[in-house]
C-alpha positions as CSV (number, residue, x, y, z in Angstrom):
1,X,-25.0,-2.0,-7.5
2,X,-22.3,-4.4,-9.0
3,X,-20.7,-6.4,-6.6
4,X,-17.0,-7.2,-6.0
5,X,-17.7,-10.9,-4.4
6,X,-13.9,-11.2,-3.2
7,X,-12.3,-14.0,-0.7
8,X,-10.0,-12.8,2.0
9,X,-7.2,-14.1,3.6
10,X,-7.3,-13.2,7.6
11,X,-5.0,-14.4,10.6
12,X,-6.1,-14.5,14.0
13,X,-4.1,-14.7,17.5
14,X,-7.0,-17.1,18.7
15,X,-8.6,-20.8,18.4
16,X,-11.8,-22.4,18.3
17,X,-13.8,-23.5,21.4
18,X,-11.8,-27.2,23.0
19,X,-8.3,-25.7,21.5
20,X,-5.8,-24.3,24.0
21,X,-4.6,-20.9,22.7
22,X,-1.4,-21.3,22.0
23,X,0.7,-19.8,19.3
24,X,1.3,-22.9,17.9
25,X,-2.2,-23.7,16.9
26,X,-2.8,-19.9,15.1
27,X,-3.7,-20.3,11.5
28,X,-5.0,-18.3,8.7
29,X,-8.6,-18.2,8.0
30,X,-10.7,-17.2,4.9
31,X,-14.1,-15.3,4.5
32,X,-15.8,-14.1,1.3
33,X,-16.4,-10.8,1.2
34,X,-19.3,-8.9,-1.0
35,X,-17.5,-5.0,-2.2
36,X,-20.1,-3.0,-3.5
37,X,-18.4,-1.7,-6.8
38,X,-18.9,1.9,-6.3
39,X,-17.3,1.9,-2.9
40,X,-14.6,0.1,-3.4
41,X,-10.8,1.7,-4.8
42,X,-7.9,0.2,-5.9
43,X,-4.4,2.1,-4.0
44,X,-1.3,1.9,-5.9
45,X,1.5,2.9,-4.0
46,X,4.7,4.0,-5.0
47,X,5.5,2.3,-8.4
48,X,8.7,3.7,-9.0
49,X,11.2,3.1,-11.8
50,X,14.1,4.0,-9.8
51,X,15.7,3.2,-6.3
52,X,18.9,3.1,-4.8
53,X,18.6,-0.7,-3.9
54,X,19.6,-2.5,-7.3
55,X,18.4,-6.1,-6.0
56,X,15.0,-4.9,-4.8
57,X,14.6,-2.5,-8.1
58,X,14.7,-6.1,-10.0
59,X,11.9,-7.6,-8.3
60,X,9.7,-4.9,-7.6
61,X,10.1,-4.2,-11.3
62,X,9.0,-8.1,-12.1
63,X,6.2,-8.0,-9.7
64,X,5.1,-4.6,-11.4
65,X,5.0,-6.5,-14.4
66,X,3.5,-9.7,-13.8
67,X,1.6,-9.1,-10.3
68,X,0.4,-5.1,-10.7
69,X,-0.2,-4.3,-14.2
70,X,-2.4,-7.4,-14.8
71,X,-4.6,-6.0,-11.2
72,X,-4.7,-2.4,-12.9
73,X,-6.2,-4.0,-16.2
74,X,-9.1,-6.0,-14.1
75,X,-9.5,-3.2,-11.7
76,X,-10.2,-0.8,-15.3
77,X,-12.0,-3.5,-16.8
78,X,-14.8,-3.6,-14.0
79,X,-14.9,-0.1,-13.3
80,X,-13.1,-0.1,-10.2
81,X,-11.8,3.9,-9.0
82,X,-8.0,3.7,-9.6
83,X,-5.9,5.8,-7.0
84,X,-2.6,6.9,-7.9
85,X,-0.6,7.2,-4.7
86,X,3.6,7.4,-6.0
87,X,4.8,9.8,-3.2
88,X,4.6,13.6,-2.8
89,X,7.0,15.0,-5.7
90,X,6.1,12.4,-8.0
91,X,2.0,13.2,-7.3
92,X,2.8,16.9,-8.1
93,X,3.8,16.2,-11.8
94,X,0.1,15.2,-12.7
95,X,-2.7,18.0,-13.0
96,X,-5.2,14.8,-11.5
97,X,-3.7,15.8,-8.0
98,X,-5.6,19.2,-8.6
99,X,-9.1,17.2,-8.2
100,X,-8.4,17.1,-4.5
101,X,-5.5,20.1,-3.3
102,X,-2.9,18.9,-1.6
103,X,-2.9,19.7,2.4
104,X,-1.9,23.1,3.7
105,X,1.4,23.6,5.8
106,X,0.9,22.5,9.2
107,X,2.7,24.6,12.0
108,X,5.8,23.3,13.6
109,X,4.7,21.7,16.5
110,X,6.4,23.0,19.3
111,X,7.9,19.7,21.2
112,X,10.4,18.0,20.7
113,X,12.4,20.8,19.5
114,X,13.4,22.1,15.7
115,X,16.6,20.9,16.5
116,X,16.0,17.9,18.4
117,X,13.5,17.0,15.4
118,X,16.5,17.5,12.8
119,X,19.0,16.1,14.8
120,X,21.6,18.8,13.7
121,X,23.7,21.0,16.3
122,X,24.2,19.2,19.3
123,X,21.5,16.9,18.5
124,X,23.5,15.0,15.5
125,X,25.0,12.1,17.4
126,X,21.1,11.0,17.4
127,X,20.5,10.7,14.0
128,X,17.9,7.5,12.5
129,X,20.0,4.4,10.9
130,X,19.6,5.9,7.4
131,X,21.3,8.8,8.4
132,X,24.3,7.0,10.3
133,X,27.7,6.0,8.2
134,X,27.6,5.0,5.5
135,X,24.6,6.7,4.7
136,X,22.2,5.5,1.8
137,X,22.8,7.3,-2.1
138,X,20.5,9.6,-3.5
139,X,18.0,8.2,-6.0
140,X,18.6,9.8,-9.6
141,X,15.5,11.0,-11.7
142,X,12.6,9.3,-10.0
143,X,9.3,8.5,-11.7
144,X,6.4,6.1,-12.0
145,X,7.1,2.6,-13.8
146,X,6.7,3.0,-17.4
147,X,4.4,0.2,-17.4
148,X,1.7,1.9,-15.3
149,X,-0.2,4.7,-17.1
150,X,-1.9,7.3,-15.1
151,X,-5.2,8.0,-17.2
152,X,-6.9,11.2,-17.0
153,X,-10.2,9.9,-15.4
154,X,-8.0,8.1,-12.7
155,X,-7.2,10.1,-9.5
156,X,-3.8,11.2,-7.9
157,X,-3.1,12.1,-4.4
158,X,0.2,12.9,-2.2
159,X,-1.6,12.5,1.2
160,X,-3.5,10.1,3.3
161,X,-5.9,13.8,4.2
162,X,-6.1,13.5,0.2
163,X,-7.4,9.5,0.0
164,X,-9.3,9.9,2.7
165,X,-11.0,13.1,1.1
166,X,-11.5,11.7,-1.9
167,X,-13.2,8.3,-0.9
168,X,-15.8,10.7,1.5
169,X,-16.2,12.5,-1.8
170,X,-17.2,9.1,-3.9
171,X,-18.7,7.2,-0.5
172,X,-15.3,4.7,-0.4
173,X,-15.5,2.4,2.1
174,X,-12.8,-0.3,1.1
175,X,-9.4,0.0,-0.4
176,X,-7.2,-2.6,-2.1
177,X,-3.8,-2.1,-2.0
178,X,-1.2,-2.9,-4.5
179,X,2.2,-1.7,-4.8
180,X,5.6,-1.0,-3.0
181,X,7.1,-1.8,-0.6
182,X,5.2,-3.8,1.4
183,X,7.1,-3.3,4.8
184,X,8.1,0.1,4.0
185,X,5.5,2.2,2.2
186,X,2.7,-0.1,1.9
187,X,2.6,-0.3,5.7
188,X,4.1,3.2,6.6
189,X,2.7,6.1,4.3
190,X,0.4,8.3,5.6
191,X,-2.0,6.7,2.6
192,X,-0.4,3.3,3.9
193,X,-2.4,0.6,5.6
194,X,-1.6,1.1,8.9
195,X,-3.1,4.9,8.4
196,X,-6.2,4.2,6.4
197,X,-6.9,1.8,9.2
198,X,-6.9,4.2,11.9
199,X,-9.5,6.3,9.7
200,X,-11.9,3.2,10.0
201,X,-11.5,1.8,6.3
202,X,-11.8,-1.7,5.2
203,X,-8.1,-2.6,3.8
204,X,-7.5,-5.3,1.8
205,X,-3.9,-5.6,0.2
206,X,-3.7,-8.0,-2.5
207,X,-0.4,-10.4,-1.8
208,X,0.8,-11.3,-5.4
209,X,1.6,-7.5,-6.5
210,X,3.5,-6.3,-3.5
211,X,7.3,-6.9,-2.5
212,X,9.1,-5.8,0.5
213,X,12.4,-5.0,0.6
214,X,14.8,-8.0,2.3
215,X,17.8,-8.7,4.3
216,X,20.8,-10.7,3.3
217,X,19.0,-13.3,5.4
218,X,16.0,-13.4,4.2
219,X,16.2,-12.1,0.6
220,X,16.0,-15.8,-0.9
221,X,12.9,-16.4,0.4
222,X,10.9,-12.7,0.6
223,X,10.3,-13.3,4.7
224,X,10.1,-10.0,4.9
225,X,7.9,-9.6,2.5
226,X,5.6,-12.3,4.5
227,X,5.9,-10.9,7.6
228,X,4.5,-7.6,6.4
229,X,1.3,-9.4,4.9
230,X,0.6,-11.2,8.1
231,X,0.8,-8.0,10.0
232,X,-1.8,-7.0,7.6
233,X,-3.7,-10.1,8.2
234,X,-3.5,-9.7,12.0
235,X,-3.7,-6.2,12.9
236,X,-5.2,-4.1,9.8
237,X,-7.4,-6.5,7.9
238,X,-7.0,-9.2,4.9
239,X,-5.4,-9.8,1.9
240,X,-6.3,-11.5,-1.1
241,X,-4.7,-13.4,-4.5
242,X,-4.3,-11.5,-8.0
243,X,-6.4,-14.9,-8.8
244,X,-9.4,-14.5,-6.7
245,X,-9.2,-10.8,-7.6
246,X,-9.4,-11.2,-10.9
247,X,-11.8,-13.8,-10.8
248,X,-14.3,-11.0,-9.2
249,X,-13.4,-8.5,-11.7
250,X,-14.4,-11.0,-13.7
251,X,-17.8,-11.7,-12.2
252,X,-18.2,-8.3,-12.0
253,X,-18.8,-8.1,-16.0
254,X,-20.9,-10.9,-16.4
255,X,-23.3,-9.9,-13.6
């Protein structure tokens, strides 16, 4: 079976024997990791070519460009599955979604209740931040970046039940993520990282084709964005370059 022979990027809250264990002294660590081909998917989440953030639209569309298409390329190249993950309604526009049906309607549950869960009525004052003045605007038309093609072979799902379905189906045991954003979606989605880790799955985000979104505070050097891959690297499991990436996509072929 080919072999994805991968480093990872890890950070643990612990040191080595004779160092006290302090925050201070935490550092990242590296281990190579041997991907059996054929269990092994590449996750692209949400690569939109709209949003209501305009600043965040321009990077995520560079990174889509330079960081994510080049990963798709090597991921097709070595014959790596390719899963399609771009939200609910945007799944629903491709006949690959079929392959595996989306999830039946789950019954309300019945606490907290309907109304408490909406926050209308009585219930309103409560509403999340994005729902508080001013609000956030509607995104127009929505689609995927027109610089990702969806082939036919490739899959499409709208649901972690869906991912998690389909690598049972093929025997999937890791998944490299790649995509948007990192502390929203990437993290967040029910066929996000922290999900797919509670199902048991080896997760592996790759940190050159991902972008979070920013504050004003933070926006000049993506913090954000590196706080999300540590959290990755600490609680969920590793990450690794487009370089090193590539470079076993690579081997991959000449093996």
């Amino acid at each position: 079976m080919p072999i994805l022979d991968l480093p990872v990027r890890y950070f643990q809250d612990s040191t080595p024997d004779g160092v006290p264990c302090r925050e201070e002294h935490f550092i990242r660590r590296e281990v190579g990791m041997a991907l059996p081909l054929e269990q092994t998917a590449l996750v692209l989440v949400d690569l939109w070519d709209n949003h209501f953030i305009e600043s965040w639209l321009e990077r995520a569309a560079r990174v889509t460009r330079d960081g994510v298409v080049p990963v798709i390329e090597a991921a097709r190249r070595a014959g790596l599955a390719v899963v399609h993950a771009p939200s609910p309604p945007l799944a629903a526009e491709y006949p690959q979604l079929e392959r595996y049906a989306p999830d039946p309607p789950q019954p309300e549950p019945e606490w907290p209740p309907p109304e408490f869960r909406s926050r209308t009525g009585a219930y309103q004052v409560f509403r999340g931040p994005r729902a508080q003045p001013p609000g956030i605007p509607e995104i127009p038309r929505l689609g995927v970046s027109p610089l990702v093609e969806v082939r036919e072979e490739e899959f499409v799902v709208a649901t972690g039940a869906q991912l998690h379905q389909l690598a049972q189906d093929r025997g999937i045991l890791h998944l490299v993520y790649a995509g948007f954003a990192t502390n929203w979606c990437i993290l967040n989605r029910d066929y996000g990282m922290r999900a797919m880790a509670r199902r048991g799955y080896n997760m592996i985000l790759l940190r050159d084709a991902t972008a979070g979104v920013e504050f004003p505070d933070t926006v000049q050097t993506n913090f954000a964005t590196e706080l999300a891959i540590r959290e990755v690297e600490q609680q969920l499991g590793f990450s690794a370059s487009n370089a090193d990436f590539f470079a076993a996509c690579d081997g991959v072929l000449k093996a």
